[in-house]
C-alpha positions in Angstrom: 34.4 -54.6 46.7 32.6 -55.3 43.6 28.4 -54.8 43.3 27.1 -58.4 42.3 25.5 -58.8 38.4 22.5 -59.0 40.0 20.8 -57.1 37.2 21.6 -53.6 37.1 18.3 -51.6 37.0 17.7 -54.2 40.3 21.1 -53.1 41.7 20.7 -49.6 41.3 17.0 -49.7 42.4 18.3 -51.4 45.7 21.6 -49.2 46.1 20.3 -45.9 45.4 16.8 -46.9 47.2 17.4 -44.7 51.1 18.7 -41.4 50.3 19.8 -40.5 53.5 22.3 -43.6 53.2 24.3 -40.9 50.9 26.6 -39.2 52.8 29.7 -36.4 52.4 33.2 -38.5 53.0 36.1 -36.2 52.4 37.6 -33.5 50.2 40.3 -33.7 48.7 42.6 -30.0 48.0 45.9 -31.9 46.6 47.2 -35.2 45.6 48.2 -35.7 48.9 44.7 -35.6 51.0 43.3 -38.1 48.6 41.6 -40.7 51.3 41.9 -43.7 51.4 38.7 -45.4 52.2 37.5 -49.3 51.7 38.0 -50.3 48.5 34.4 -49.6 47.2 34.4 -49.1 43.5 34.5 -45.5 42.3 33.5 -43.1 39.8 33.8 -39.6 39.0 31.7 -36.6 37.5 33.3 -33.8 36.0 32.3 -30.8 33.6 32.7 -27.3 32.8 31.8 -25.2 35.6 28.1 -24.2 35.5 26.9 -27.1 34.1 24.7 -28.2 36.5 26.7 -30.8 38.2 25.7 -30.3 41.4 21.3 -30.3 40.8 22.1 -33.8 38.8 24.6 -35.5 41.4 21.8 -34.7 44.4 18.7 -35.8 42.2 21.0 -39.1 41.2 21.8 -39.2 45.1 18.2 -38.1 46.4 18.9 -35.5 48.1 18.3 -31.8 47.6 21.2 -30.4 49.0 24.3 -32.8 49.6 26.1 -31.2 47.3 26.0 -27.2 47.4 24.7 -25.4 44.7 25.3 -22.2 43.2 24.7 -20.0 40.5 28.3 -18.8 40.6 30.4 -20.7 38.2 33.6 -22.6 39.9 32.2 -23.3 43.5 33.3 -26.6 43.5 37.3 -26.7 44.4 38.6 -30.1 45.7 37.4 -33.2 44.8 34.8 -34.5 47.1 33.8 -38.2 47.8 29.8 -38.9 48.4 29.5 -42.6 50.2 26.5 -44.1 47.6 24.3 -47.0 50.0 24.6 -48.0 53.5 27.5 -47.6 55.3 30.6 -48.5 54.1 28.7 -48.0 51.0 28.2 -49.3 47.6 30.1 -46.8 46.0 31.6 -43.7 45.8 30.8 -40.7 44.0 33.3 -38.3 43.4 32.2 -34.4 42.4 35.2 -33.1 40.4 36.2 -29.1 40.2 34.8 -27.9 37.2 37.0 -27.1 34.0 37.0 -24.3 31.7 37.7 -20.5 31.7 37.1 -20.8 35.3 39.0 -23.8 36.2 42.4 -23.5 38.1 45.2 -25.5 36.9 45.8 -26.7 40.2 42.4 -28.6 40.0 43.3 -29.6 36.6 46.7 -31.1 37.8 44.5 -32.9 40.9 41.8 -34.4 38.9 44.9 -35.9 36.1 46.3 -37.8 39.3 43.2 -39.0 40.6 42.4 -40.8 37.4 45.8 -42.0 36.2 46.8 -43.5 40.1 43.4 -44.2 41.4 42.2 -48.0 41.5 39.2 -48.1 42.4 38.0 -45.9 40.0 35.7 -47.6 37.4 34.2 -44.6 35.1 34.7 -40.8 34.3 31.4 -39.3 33.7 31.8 -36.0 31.7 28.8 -33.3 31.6 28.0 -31.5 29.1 25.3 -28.4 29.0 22.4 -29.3 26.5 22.2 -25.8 25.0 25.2 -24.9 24.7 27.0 -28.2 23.3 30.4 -28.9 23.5 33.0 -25.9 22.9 36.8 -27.0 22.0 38.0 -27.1 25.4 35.3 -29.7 25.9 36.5 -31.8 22.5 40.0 -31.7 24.4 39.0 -32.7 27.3 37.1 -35.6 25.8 40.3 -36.6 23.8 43.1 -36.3 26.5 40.5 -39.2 28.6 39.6 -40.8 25.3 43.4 -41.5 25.0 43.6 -42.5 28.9 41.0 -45.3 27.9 42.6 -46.6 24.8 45.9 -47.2 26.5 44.2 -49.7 29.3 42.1 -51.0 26.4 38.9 -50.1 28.4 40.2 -52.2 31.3 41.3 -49.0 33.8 38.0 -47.4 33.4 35.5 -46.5 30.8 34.7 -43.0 29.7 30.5 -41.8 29.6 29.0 -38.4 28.5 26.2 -37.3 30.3 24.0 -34.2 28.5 22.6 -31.9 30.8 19.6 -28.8 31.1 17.6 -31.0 28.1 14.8 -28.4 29.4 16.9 -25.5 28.4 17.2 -26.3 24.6 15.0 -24.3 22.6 11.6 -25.7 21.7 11.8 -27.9 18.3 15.5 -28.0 18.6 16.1 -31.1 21.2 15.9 -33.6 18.1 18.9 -31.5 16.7 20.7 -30.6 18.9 21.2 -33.9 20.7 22.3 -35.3 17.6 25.0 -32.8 16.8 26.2 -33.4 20.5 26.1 -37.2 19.9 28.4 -36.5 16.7 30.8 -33.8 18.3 31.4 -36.9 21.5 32.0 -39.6 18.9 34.5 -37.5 17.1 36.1 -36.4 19.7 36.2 -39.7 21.9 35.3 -42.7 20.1 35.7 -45.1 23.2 32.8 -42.7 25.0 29.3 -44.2 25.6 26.5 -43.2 24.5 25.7 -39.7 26.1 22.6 -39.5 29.0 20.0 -37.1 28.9 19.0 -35.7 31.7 17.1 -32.6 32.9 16.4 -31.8 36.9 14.8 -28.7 36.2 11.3 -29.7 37.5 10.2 -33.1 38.8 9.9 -35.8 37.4 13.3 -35.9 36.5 14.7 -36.9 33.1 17.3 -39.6 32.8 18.3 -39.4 36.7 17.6 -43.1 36.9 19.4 -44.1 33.9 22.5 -42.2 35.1 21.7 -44.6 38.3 21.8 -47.6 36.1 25.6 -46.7 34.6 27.0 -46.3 37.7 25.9 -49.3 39.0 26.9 -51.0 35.8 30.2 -49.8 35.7 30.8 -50.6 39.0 29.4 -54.3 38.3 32.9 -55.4 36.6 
């Protein structure tokens, strides 16, 4: 199933639109329990643990508490498919286990499958926590997909940053700091797009609708 070019702020306006339309699908613990589900285009969020993945997918998805949240750094453990619009659904959002110090390789080896066998997948959104920037496991993280997108030429799937907790950055250093972190991503992953930034700290949001308006555009193709 691919979303019509029907303009993609429209699309997304109209996709993401009914909140409760968002729904839980499965979780996934191993290769093998990967489900198979209708063809919708696909794509996935990961980041270090902690780095407020869960607060950005439910203000992308409407919802306050779809996906758990926790101040306790490597809740997430399987990989776990959100239907995005009414039933079957538009896409499918899919919450990765967080990487890191805290990361198991198992999770590791699960997500690597995912994206090297998984079809329907159309981008790899990769978080990043606005005050802390990237550390190196971050730059090799960005390079091992950076490669994965070079080989298909871009035509697998295409590879976004996304810049988290803007709220958290130190007055008078957001200017800054956002530019180092656009520098570190294009160093370490040319083929990424230009990184989102978003905060969900208090409401109104930051950047939640442009994150909206990739997903739908990378599902458009």
């Amino acid at each position: 199933m691919i979303i019509p070019a029907t303009g993609t702020k429209k699309a997304a306006a109209n996709i993401f639109s009914n909140p409760q339309h968002a729904q839980f699908l499965a979780a996934a613990a191993s290769a093998t329990s990967i489900p198979k589900l209708h063809g919708v285009p696909e794509v996935i969020v990961a980041g270090r643990a902690n780095v407020g993945k869960s607060s950005l997918l439910n203000a992308v998805l409407g919802r306050k508490d779809l996906l758990r949240t926790s101040k306790k750094p490597g809740h997430t453990k399987t990989l776990n498919f959100y239907q995005v619009g009414k039933a079957p659904g538009k896409v499918v959002l899919v919450d990765a286990p967080g990487y890191g110090g805290r990361g198991r390789p198992e999770w590791g080896e699960l997500f690597d499958h995912y994206i090297d066998n998984r079809k329907e997948l159309r981008r790899i959104f990769i978080l990043f926590n606005g005050r802390h920037g990237l550390n190196e496991v971050d730059a090799m993280m960005l390079r091992s997909l950076d490669e994965r997108v070079q080989a298909s030429a871009g035509l697998k799937f295409t590879l976004q940053a996304i810049i988290t907790k803007a709220d958290a950055i130190p007055d008078g250093g957001l200017a800054s700091s956002i530019t180092q972190m656009r520098k570190d991503i294009a160093e370490a992953a040319p083929t990424c797009l230009d990184p989102i930034v978003t905060s969900t700290a208090k409401y109104p949001y930051i950047g939640v609708d442009a994150v909206r308006n990739a997903i739908i555009q990378a599902c458009q193709r």
